[in-house]
N, C-alpha and C positions, 0 to 999 in steps of 0.2 A: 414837379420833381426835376431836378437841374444835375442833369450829365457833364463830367469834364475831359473825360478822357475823348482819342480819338475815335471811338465807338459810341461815340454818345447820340450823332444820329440815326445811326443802325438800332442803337438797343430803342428808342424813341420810338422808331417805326416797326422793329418787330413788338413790340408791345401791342402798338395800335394795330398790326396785324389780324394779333393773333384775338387780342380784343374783340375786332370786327367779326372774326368768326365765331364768336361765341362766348370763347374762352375767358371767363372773368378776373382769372391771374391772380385769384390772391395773395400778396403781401410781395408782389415779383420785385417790385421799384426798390422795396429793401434789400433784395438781396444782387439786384443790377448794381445801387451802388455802391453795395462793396466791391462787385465784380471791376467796376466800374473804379474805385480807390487802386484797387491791386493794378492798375492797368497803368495808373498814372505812377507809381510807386515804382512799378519796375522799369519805367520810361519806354514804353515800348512805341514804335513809330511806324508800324504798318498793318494794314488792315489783315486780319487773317491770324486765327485763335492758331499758336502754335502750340507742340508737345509742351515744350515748360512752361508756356504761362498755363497752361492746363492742369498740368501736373502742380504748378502753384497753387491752382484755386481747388485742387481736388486732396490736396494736403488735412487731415483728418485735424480737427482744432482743438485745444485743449478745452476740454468739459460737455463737447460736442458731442450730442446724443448721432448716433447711427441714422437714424431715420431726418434729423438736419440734413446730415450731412448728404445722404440718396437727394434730400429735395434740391440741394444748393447746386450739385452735381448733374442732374435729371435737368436744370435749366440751362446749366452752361451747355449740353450736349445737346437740347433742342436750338439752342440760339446757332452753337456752332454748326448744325445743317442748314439753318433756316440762310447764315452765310455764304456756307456754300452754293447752296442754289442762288443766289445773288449773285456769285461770280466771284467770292472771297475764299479760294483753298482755305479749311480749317480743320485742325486737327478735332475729331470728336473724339470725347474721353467715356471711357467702360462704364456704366451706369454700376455704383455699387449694389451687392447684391442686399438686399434689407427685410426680413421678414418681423412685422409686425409680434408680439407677445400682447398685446394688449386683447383683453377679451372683457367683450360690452358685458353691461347688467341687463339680465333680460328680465323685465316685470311680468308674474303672475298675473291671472285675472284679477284677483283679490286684492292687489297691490293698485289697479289700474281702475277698478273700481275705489276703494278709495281715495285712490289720486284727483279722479274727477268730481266726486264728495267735497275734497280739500277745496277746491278751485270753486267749488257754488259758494262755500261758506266764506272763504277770504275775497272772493268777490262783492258778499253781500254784507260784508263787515264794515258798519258806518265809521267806524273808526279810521280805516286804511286810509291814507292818504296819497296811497299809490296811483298814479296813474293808468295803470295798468290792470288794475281791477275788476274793469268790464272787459278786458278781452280774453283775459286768461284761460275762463271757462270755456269757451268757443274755441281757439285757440288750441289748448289740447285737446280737445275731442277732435279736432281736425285733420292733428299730427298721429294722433292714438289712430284714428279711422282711416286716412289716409299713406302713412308713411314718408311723407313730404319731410325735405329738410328744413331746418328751423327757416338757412336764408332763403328758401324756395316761399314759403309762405309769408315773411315779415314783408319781403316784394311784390305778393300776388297784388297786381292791377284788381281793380272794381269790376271791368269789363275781360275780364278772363276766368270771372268766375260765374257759369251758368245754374242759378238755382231754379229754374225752370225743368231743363233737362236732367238736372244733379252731377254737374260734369265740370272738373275746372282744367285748363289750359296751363301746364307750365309751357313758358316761353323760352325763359334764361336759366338752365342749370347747370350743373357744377358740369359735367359733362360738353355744356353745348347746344348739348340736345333737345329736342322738341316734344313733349306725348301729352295726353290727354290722362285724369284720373276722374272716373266716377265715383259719386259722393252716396253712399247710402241715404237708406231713407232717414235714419234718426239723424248723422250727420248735418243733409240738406236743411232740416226741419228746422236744428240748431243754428245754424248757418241764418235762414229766413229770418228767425227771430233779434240776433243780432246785427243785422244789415236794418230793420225797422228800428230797435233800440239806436242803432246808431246815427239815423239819419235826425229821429229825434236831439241826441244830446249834443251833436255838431253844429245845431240851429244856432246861427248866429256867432259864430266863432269865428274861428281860422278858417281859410279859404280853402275848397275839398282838395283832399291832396292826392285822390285818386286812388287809394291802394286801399283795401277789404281791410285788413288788420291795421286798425289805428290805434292810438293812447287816447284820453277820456278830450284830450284837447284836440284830435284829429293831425295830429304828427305824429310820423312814422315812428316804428316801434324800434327798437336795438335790442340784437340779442344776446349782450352783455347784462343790459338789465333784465328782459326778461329770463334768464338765466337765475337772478339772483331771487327772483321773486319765486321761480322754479323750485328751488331750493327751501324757500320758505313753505310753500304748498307739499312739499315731503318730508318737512318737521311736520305739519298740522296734520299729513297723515300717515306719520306714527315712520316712518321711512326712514330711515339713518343716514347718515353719507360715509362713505368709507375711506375716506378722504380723497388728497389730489389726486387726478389721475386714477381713481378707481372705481370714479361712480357712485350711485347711477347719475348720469348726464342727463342734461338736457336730449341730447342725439343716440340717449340709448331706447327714447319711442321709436326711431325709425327702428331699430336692429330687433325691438320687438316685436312690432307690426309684421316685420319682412318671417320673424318664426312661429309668430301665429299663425299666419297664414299657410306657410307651409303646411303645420298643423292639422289646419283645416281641410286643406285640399287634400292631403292624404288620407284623413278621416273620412272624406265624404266619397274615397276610392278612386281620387284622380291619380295617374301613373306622374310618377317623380320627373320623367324625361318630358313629359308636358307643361308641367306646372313651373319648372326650374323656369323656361325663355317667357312665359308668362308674368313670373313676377321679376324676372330680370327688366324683360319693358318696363312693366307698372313702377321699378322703383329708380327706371331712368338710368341702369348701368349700360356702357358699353359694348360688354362682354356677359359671358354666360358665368366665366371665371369670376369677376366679383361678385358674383350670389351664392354660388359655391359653397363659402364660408357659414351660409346660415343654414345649410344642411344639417354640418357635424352641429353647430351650436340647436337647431332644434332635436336633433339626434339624443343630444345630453337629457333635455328636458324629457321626452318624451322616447326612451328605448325602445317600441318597439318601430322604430325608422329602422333602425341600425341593419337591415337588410337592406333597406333601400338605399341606403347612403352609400354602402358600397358599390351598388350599383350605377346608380347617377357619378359617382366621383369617377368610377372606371369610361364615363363617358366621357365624361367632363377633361380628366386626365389619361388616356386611353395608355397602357402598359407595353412596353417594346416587348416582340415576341423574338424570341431568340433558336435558331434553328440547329437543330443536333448534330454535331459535327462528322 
């Protein structure tokens, strides 16, 4: 990726910074070089993010959804500290305020059982020329059992995944972050099964490429196409799509998983205020705040939270108390 402007070793090595720490930055380099265009367009000649070029690149663009625009925004304002503490005064700009509308598909058991019906049958269909055939089935039971993101799992390493103990190792997530997820028993079982299918069909191929989830040739998987094959296994079981942007996705097993189990844990008389940090770990958020959200959404499926909800949310969000004058 080739910078021009006079920020183009700065932006180079906060990249690689922040990369180092974790942070896998997707699609950042696109949005550096526009940053990176506008820089050279308004001829600017000294280091150090000023109020108007700021105010230039925070300028709302014609057909530019809200939630762009927060992420285009949300990077120039982490670059412009990361400056600062470098020793480059820079103006950091107001993060716009953006609250998401979008609300996931959450799969029924009925639905989730089929869905993994789909994926034996389209796997074992001589016909398919897909590559992707033998791992589908595996595959979603792992995202279904786990709540793993797609790219969490398409990169799971061989050796971070313990089928002995039933335990796998995320290393690299979207977060950063580091934790551990235990595999159930039927999971594991699933898992054992195709790690020996696989070593059989890789005999003599391509050279191992190290990661759990391969294609039938032992290259790595993409989750562009598994996506599309996704979508084929929820025609086969019976599943509609409701078109762009409405689901169900590929990434609405995680949002499922995260309200099953809430579910669960309330069913079997765990307190809300326990279970919330609980699966906040398991599914690798930050904060207690991003899991939040699958309260009210299991709340809908199952009314009778709706005590609980309010409860945990007045934790979660605690209420200014205002004192009688």
């Amino acid at each position: 990726m080739i910078f021009q402007s006079i920020y183009a070793a700065h932006i180079m090595e906060y990249i690689e910074f922040k990369r180092n720490l974790g942070f896998k930055l997707r699609d950042v380099e696109y949005v550096f070089i526009q940053f990176d265009r506008l820089v050279l367009q308004r001829g600017e000649t000294g280091i150090g993010i000023t109020k108007a070029l700021s105010d230039a690149w925070c300028v709302k663009r014609p057909n530019e959804s809200e939630g762009t625009r927060h992420d285009r925004v949300s990077k120039l304002s982490l670059f412009a500290g990361y400056l600062c503490n470098r020793g480059f005064p820079s103006y950091i700009p107001e993060i716009p305020r953006f609250k998401s509308s979008f609300i996931p598909y959450i799969f029924t058991e009925e639905e989730i059982k089929s869905i993994l019906e789909a994926s034996d049958k389209y796997s074992a269909d001589k016909h398919k020329s897909s590559s992707y055939s033998p791992v589908m089935p595996v595959l979603l039971r792992v995202l279904f059992g786990t709540g793993m993101r797609i790219g969490e799992a398409i990169e799971l390493p061989d050796k971070d995944v313990n089928l002995n103990e039933k335990y796998i190792t995320i290393r690299q997530s979207k977060n950063g972050t580091e934790r551990i997820i235990p595999l159930s028993e039927s999971v594991a079982i699933t898992c054992c099964q195709y790690q020996s299918l696989k070593k059989v069909n890789i005999r003599g191929k391509l050279a191992d490429s190290g990661l759990f989830f391969v294609k039938d040739n032992n290259t790595c998987c993409k989750s562009s196409a598994i996506y599309s094959v996704f979508r084929e296994i929820l025609r086969l079981a019976g599943i509609s799509h409701r078109g762009k942007g409405l689901g169900p996705r590929l990434h609405d097993i995680r949002h499922t998983f995260a309200c099953h189990s809430l579910a669960r844990m309330s069913e079997s008389g765990m307190d809300l205020y326990r279970s919330m940090p609980l699966l906040a770990t398991y599914l690798g958020h930050r904060s207690i705040e991003s899991t939040e959200k699958y309260v009210r959404l299991t709340a809908e499926m199952y009314p009778g939270l709706l005590r609980d909800v309010e409860n945990i949310c007045e934790f979660v969000f605690p209420r200014l108390k205002t004192s009688a004058l």
